[in-house]
Phi, psi and omega in degrees: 000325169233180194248345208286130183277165165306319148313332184282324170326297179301017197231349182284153179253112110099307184279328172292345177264329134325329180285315166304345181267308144314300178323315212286334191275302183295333207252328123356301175267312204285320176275351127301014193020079151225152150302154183287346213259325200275309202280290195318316209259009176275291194295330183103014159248169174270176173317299199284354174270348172266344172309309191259009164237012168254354174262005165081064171219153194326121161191170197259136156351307187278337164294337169265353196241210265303002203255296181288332177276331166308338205232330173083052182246025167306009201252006176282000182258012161302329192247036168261315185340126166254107167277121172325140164217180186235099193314174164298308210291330186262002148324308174303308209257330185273280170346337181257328188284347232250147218271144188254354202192122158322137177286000181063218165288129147310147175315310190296340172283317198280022183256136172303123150314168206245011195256000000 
């Protein structure tokens, strides 16, 4: 849908970037053959408020995530996720701890029975 590279995000300014966000919300209801009247009232917003976030002007975090859930593009929030990771150094130290050989029998196993 855009050309726009990864690096081009940072050169972008606030408003160029609300503006993509819109298009991606218009292109988005339209390839769903829904109306702005239709998308608003799903979501629970007006018109002129899904209006104004498809022209890229100011509306709240929560007007676009009901918006996104409305349109079912909720899966853009993959790339919000914090995956747990694992540094080198503790990888490195769990690696040393992690057991290379069985211990064979215990003492309390290798005592003779009284049979």
């Amino acid at each position: 849908m855009t050309d726009i590279s990864y690096n081009t995000w940072y050169s972008m300014s606030d408003k160029a970037l609300s503006d993509v966000i819109g298009r991606f919300i218009r292109h988005h209801r339209l390839k769903k053959n829904l109306s702005q009247a239709t998308v608003a009232e799903r979501a629970n917003i007006s018109r002129s408020t899904l209006s104004l976030l498809e022209r890229g002007e100011t509306v709240t975090v929560t007007t676009l995530l009901q918006v996104l859930r409305t349109l079912e593009l909720l899966h853009v929030m993959d790339a919000f996720e914090v995956k747990p990771q694992i540094s080198p150094m503790q990888l490195a130290k769990l690696e040393r701890e992690r057991r290379r050989h069985a211990s064979g029998k215990s003492k309390k196993d290798q005592q003779k029975s009284d049979w």
